[in-house]
C-alpha positions as CSV (number, residue, x, y, z in Angstrom):
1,X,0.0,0.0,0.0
2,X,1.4,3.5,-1.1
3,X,1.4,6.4,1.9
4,X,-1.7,7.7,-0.6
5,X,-4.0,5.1,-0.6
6,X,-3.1,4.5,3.6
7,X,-4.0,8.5,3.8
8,X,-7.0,7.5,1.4
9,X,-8.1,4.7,3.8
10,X,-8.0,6.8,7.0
11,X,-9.9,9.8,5.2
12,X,-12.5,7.4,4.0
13,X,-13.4,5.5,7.3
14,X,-12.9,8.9,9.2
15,X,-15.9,10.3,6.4
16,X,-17.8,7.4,7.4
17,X,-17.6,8.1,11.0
18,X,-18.4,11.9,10.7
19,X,-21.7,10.7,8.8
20,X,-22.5,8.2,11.9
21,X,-21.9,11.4,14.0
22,X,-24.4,13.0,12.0
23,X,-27.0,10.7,12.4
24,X,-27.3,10.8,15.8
25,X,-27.6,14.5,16.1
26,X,-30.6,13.8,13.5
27,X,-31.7,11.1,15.2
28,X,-31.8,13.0,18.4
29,X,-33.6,15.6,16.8
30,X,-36.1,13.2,16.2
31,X,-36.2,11.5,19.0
32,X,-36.5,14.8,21.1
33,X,-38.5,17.4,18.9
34,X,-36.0,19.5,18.5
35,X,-35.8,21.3,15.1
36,X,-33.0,23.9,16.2
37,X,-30.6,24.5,18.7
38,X,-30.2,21.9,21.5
39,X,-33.8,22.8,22.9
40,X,-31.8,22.7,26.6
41,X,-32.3,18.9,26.3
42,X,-28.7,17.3,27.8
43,X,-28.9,14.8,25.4
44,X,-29.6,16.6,22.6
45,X,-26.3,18.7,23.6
46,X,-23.9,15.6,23.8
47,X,-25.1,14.6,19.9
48,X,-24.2,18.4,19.0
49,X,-21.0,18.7,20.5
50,X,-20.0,15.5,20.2
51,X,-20.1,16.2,15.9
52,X,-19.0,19.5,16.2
53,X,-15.8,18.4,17.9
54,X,-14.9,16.2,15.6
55,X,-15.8,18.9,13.0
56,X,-13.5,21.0,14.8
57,X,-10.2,18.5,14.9
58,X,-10.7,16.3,11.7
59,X,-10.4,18.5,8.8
60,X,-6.8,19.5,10.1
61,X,-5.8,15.8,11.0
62,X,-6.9,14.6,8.0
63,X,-5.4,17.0,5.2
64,X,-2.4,16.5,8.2
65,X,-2.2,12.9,6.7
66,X,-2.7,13.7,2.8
67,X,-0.3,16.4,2.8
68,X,2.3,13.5,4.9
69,X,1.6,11.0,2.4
70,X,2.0,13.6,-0.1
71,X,5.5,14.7,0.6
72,X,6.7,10.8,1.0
73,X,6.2,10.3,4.5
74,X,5.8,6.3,5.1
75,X,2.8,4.1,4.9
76,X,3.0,3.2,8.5
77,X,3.6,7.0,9.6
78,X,0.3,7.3,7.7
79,X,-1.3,4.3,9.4
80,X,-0.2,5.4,12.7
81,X,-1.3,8.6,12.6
82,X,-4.6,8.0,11.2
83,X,-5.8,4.7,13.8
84,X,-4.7,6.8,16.4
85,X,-6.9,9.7,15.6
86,X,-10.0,7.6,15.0
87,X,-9.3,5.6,17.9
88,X,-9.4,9.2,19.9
89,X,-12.0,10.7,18.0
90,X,-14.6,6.8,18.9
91,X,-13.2,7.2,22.5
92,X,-14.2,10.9,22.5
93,X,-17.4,9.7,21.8
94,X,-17.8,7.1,24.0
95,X,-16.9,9.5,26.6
96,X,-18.8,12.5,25.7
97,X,-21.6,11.1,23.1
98,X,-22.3,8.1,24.7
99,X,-21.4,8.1,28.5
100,X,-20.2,5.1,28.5
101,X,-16.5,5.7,29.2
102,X,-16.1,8.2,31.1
103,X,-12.2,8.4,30.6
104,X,-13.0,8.6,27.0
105,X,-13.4,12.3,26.7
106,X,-10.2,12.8,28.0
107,X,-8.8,10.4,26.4
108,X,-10.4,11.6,23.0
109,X,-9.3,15.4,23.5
110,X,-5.6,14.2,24.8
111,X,-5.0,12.0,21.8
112,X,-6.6,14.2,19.4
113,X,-4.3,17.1,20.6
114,X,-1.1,14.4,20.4
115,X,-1.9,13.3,16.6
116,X,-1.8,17.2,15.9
117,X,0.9,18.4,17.3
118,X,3.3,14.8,15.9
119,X,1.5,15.4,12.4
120,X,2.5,18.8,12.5
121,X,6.3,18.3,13.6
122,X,6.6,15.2,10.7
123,X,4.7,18.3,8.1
124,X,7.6,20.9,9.6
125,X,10.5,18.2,9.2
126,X,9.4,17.1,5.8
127,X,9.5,20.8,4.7
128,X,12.7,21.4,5.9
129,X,14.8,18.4,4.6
């Protein structure tokens, strides 16, 4: 597998998951009335934020990961790089969107922060050398 297509595979799955995100804020919506806003419902809110986060960190990890493969960076750089970010992004969720693992928030926003800031010292090194 080429650094592209790894950067392909991790962009794909990760559009996947931002669609599932989706769903449940619509689903909530339904479930809860709620045409706009979060109608104060605490449920309602998690679905929201929990998409808007990921809205937030994923474009920037993502092209993070194109631009790598881009510039020759190696297939398992690219692999590594993108399973951790999902990885935080479902435990995120899990935490926040689902309340199921509490740690997961934490977790999510810590390793979400840690993909950034690695992607962006491999992006600096690669356009230095």
């Amino acid at each position: 597998m080429m650094p592209t297509q790894a950067a392909a595979l991790w962009i794909g799955v990760n559009l996947i998951f931002v669609v599932y995100l989706a769903m449940r804020v619509a689903q909530a919506r339904m479930r809860y009335k709620i045409n706009l806003g979060d109608g104060e419902n605490p449920e309602m809110t998690k679905a929201i934020r929990t998409h808007a986060n990921y809205t937030e960190y994923a474009p920037a990890a993502l092209l993070g990961l194109f631009v790598l493969a881009s510039l020759g960076a190696g297939t398992m750089i690219i692999h590594a790089l993108g399973g951790a970010f999902l990885f935080a992004r479902i435990a995120h969720l899990l935490g926040l969107g689902m309340g199921v693992w509490p740690q997961g928030r934490g977790l999510g926003a810590a390793g979400s922060a840690l993909v950034l800031l690695t992607t962006a010292g491999f992006l600096l090194y690669r356009a230095v050398i």
